[in-house]
C-alpha positions in Angstrom: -41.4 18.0 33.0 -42.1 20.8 30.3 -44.4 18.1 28.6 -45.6 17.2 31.4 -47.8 19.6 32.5 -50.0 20.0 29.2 -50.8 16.4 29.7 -52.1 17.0 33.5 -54.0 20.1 32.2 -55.9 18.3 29.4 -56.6 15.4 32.0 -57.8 17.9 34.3 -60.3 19.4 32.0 -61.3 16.5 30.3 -62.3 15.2 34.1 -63.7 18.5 34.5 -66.0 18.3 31.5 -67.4 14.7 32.1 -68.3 16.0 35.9 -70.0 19.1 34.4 -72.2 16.7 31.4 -72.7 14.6 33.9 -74.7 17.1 36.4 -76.6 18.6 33.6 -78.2 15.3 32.7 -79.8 15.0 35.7 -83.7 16.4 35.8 -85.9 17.4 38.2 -88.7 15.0 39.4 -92.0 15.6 38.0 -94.7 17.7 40.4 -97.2 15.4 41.6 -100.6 16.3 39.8 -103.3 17.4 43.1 -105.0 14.1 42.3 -101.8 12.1 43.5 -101.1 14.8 45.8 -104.5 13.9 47.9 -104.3 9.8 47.1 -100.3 10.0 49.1 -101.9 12.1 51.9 -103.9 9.3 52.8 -101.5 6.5 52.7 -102.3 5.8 48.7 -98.2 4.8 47.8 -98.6 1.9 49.8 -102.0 0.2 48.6 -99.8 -1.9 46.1 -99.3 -3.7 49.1 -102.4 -4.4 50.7 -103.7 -8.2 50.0 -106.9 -7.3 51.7 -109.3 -5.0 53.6 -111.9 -5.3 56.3 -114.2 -2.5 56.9 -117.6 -1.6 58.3 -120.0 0.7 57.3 -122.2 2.9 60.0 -125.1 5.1 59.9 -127.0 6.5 62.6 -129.7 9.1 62.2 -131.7 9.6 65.3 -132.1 7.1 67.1 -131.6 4.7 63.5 -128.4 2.3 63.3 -127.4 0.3 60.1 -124.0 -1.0 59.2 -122.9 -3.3 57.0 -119.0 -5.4 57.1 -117.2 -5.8 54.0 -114.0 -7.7 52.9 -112.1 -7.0 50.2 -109.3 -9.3 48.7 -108.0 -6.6 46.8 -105.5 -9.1 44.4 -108.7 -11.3 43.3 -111.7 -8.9 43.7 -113.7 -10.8 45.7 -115.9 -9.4 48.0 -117.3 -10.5 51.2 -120.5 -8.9 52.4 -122.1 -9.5 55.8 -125.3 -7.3 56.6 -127.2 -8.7 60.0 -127.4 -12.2 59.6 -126.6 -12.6 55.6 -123.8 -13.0 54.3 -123.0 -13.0 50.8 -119.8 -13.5 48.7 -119.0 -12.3 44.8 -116.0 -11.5 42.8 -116.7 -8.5 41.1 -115.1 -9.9 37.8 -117.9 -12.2 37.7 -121.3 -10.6 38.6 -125.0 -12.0 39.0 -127.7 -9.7 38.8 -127.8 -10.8 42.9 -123.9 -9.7 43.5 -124.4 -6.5 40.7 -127.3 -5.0 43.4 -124.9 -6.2 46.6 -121.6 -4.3 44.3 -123.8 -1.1 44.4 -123.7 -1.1 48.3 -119.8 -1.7 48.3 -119.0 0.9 45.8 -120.8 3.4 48.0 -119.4 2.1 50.6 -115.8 2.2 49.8 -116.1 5.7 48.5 -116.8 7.0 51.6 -114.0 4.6 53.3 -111.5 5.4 50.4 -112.3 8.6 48.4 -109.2 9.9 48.2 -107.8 6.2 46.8 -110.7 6.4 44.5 -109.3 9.7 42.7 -106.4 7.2 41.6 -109.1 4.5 40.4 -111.4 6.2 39.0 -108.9 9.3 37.2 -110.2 7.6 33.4 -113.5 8.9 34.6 -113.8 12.1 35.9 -112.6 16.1 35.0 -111.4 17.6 37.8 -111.0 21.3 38.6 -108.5 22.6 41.4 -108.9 26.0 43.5 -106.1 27.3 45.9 -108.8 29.0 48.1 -112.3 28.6 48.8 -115.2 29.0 51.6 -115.4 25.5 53.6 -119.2 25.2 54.1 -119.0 23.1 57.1 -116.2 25.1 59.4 -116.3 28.1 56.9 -112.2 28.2 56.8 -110.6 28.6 53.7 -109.5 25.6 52.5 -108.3 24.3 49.2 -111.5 22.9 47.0 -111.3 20.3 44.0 -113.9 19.4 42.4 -114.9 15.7 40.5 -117.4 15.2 37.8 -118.0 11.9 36.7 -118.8 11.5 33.1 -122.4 11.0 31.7 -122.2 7.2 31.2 -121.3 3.9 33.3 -120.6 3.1 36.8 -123.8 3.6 39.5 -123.8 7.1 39.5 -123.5 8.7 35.9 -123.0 12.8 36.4 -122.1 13.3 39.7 -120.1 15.8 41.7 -118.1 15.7 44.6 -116.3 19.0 45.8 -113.2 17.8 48.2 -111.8 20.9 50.7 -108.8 20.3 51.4 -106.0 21.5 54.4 -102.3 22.7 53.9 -101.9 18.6 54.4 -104.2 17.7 51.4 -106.1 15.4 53.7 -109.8 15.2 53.5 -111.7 18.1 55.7 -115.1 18.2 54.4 -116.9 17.4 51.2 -120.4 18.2 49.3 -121.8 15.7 47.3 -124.3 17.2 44.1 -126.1 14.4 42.3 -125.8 14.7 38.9 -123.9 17.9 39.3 -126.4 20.4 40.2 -125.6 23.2 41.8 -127.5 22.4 45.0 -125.6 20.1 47.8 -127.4 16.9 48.0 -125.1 16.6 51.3 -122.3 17.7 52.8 -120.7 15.9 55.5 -117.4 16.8 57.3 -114.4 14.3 57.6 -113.1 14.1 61.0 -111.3 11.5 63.6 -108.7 10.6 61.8 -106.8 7.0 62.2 -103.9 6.1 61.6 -103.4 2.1 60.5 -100.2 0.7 58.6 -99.3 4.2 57.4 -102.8 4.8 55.9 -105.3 7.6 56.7 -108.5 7.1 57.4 -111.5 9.6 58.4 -114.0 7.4 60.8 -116.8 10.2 60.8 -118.9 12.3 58.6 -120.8 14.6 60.0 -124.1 16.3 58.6 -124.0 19.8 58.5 -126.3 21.5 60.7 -127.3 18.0 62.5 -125.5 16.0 65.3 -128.5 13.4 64.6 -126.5 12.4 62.1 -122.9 10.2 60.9 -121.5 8.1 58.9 -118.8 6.3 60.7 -115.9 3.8 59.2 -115.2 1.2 61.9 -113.4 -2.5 62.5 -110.6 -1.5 59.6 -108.3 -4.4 59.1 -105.4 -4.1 56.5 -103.2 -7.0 55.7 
């Protein structure tokens, strides 16, 4: 019995010393960068699972309307546009100089549709700069503000800025858009209604400030 016992003790600390290793190997999850943060307010984890994505862009000023439908097969890049009575379909992988003006429209299009999946997209492209706290020029709250610049070369829209104000939720509350990064807005729009479809966010209107003459609405969304 005398030997015993320093054989339990030793298996006891042994035990006790594999338990302790074991719970100092494990590390903490990496913080989300504010990019990411934005992107998984708005649904963004589960675009790897979307096939494809129906859309329609709106935009009435005064007494104006003009949309324009698009489907996107997401897996195979081809595009589907339908504006009035034409219709026009193009894989982006593959472009005439035809589908290259059509693939202008879209990419405009989708960024208003998809900004915040966009950030994910298009992070090899743009420096970004985050604030905590900053004047909403829209509402005037204080909302979070981070601000894109595209780089000098490729894409449509070489230079540009967008600043995105943010809530508590990191969703979408209002944006300016400055061409070519100038200082001056070149608009700023809110983002309002708010839908929810498969477990993605989407805003339907923008706003113009100082204007109710004025939207930009994201109707007929179909995910599959």
């Amino acid at each position: 019995m005398k030997h015993l016992l320093p054989i339990l003790l030793l298996v006891f600390l042994a035990t006790a010393c594999k338990t302790e290793t074991k719970k100092e190997s494990i590390e903490p999850e990496p913080e989300l960068s504010i990019l990411e943060k934005v992107a998984n307010a708005h649904g963004y984890e589960q675009w790897k699972d979307v096939q494809e994505i129906a859309f329609t862009f709106n935009v009435d000023r005064d007494t104006i309307h003009f949309e324009r439908t698009w489907i996107w097969e997401t897996k195979t890049n081809q595009i589907t546009s339908i504006s009035g009575q034409d219709t026009l379909v193009y894989n982006r992988n593959e472009m005439d100089s035809v589908a290259y003006k059509a693939n202008r429209g879209f990419i405009n299009d989708r960024y208003w549709a998809m900004a915040p999946f966009n950030m994910m997209w298009d992070k090899e492209n743009f420096k970004y700069e985050h604030m905590e706290k900053a004047l909403a020029p829209v509402s005037q709250d204080s909302l979070q503000k981070l601000t894109l610049v595209y780089g000098e070369e490729g894409g449509y829209t070489p230079g540009d800025a967008f600043d995105f104000y943010l809530g508590d939720d990191f969703k979408v509350r209002e944006w300016v858009f400055r061409k070519g990064n100038q200082e001056e807005p070149s608009m700023t729009t809110t983002w309002e209604n708010y839908q929810s479809i498969d477990g993605f966010q989407f805003a339907q209107d923008h706003k113009r400030q100082g204007t109710d003459a004025f939207n930009i609405a994201i109707t007929g969304i179909k995910i599959k």
